[in-house]
C-alpha positions in Angstrom: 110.4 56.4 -92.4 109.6 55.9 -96.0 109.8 52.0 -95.1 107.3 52.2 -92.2 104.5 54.2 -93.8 104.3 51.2 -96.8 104.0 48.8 -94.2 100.7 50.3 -92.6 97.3 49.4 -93.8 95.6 51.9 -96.2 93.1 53.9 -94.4 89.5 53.3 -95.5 87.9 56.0 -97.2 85.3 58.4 -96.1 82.6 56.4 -98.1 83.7 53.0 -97.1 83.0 54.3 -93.3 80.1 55.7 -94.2 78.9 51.9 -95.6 80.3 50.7 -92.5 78.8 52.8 -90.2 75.4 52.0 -91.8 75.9 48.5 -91.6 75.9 48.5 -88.3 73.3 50.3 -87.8 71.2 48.2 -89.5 72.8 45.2 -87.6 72.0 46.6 -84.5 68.3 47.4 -85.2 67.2 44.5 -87.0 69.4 42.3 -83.8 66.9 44.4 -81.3 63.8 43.5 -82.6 64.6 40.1 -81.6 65.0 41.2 -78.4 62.2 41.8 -76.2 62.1 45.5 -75.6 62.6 46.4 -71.9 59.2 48.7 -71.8 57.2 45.3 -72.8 54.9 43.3 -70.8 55.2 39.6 -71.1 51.4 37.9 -71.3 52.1 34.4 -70.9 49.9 31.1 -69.6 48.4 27.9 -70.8 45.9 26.3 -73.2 44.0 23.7 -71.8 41.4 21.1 -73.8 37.6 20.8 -72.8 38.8 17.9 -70.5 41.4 20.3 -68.7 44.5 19.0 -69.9 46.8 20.5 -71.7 46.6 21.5 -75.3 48.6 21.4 -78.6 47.2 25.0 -80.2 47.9 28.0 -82.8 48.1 31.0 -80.5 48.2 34.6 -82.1 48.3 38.0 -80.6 47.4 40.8 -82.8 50.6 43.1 -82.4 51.8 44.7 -85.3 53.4 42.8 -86.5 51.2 40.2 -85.5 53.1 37.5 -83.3 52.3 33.7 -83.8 53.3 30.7 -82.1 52.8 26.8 -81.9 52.4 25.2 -78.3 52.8 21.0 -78.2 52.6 21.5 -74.3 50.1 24.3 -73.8 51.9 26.9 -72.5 52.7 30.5 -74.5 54.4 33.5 -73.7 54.3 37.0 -75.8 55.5 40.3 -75.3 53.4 43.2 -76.3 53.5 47.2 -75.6 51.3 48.7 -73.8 47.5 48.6 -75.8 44.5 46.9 -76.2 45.3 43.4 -78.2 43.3 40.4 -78.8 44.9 36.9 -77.9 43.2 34.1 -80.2 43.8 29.8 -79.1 42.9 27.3 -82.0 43.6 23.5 -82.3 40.8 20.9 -83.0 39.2 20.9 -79.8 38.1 24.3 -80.6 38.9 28.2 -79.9 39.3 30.7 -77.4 39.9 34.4 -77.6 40.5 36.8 -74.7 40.9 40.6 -74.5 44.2 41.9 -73.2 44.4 45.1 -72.1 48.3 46.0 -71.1 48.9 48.8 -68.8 52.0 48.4 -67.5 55.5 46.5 -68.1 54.1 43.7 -65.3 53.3 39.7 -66.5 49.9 38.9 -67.9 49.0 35.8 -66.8 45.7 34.3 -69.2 44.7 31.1 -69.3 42.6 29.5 -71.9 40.0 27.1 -72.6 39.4 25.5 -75.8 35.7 25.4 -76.1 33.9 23.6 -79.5 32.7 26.2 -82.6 28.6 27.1 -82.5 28.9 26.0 -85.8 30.5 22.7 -85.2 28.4 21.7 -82.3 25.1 22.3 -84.9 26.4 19.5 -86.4 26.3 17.1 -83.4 23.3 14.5 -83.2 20.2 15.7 -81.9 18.3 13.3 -80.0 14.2 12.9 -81.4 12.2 11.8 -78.1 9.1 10.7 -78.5 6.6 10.1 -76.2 4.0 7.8 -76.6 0.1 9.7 -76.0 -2.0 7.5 -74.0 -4.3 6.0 -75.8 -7.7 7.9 -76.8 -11.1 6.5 -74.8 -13.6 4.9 -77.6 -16.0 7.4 -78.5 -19.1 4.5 -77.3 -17.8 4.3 -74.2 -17.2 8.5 -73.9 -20.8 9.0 -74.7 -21.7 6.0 -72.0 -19.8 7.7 -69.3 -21.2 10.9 -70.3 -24.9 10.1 -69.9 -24.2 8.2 -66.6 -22.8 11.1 -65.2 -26.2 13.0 -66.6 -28.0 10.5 -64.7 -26.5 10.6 -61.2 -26.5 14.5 -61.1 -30.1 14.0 -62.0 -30.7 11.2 -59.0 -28.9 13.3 -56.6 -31.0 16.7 -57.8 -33.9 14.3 -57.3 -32.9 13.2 -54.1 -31.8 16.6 -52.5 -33.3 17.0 -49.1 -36.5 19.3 -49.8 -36.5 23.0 -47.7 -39.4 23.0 -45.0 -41.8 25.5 -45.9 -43.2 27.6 -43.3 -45.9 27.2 -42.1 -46.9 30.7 -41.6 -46.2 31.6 -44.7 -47.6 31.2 -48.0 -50.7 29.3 -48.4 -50.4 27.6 -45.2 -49.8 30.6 -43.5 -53.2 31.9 -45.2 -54.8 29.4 -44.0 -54.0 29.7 -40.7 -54.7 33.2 -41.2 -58.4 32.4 -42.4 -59.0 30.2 -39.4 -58.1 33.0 -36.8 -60.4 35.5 -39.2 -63.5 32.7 -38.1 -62.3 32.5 -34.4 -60.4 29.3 -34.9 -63.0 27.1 -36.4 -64.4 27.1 -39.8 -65.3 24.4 -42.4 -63.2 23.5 -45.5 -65.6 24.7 -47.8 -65.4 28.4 -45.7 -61.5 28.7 -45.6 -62.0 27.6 -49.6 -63.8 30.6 -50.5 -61.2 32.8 -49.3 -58.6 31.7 -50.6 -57.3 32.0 -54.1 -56.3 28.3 -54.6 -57.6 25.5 -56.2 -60.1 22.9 -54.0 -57.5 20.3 -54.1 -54.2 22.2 -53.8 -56.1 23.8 -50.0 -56.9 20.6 -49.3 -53.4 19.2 -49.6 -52.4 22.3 -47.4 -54.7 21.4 -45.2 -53.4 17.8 -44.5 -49.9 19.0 -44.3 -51.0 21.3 -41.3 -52.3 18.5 -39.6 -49.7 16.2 -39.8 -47.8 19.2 -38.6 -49.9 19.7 -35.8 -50.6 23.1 -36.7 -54.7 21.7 -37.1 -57.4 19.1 -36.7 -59.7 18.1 -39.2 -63.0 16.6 -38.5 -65.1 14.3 -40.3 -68.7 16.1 -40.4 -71.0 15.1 -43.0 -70.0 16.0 -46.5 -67.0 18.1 -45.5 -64.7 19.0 -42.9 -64.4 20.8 -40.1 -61.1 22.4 -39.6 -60.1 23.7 -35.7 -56.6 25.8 -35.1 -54.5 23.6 -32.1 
């Protein structure tokens, strides 16, 4: 008996299991943060370059802790708790950044485009068109063209086809009007003197009348005789 009991292994101690105990706990936490916890969703998808094709890029999702990753054939996978994250693609082509909003354990799926900085495409070439003005007319010839232009509205003012004046009114209306006061006959010098009008501006009437046919005039004497048609 004596013989069997040196033969078995000391017992550890109550500390010693204690140290051991902890160990493992420790083990066994820091082993499942590795894992991806079974009430995570997985947001996963691909970066692709202006040119769609796929891109070598530094993708980050703000997590705590953050998670990073490097992708040399543009696709990425995370897994993130439910929350409200921000998923960020750089590489020299550019940057994209999407908002991920993760309400359930499903699979995100988030592609991304790799679009150029504003502040790198300031720096790209900017193009200076110019365009010729035509050339300015001479300042001889503008003044030329301007007074010829003076000159045909002046011809064609000139030339404008004159309005017929009635001949029942105005002065050749009082005329007429004077001739029917002396029964339709009366001398040039009669319908003169009651009228308000110059000798020769009646007498210019007069011959207008006529040629209208409105009158005749009659050579007597001295003066004329003028008889309503």
């Amino acid at each position: 008996m004596d013989r069997r009991r040196r033969m078995m292994p000391n017992a550890p101690s109550g500390r010693t299991a204690l140290l051991m105990a902890l160990a493992f706990t420790a083990l066994f936490f820091a082993t499942s943060m590795t894992w991806p916890s079974a009430s995570a969703a997985v947001v996963k998808g691909s970066v692709f370059t202006p040119g769609m094709e796929r891109a070598v890029a530094i993708l980050t999702l703000n997590t705590t802790p953050m998670q990073r990753l490097v992708t040399d054939d543009g696709n990425y996978e995370f897994y993130a708790p439910q929350g409200d994250y921000l998923l960020v693609a750089r590489s020299n082509d550019g940057t994209d950044s999407q908002m991920v909003r993760i309400d359930n354990d499903g699979v995100f799926h988030i592609d991304l485009i790799l679009l150029p900085d504003l502040e790198d495409m300031e720096s790209l070439p900017v193009w200076n068109l110019q365009f010729d003005e035509p050339p300015a007319l001479p300042r001889p010839w503008a003044a030329v063209g301007l007074a010829a232009a003076i000159l045909l509205v002046a011809i064609a003012w000139a030339l404008r086809p004159k309005k017929l004046q009635d001949p029942e009114k105005g002065l050749p209306g009082e005329i007429l009007s004077q001739l029917d006061k002396h029964g339709g006959r009366a001398t040039q010098k009669e319908l003169r003197a009651g009228l308000p009008y110059s000798e020769a501006k009646v007498s210019m009437c007069i011959s207008e009348l006529e040629q209208d046919g409105k009158i005749r005039k009659i050579r007597k004497g001295r003066g004329n005789i003028i008889i309503r048609t």
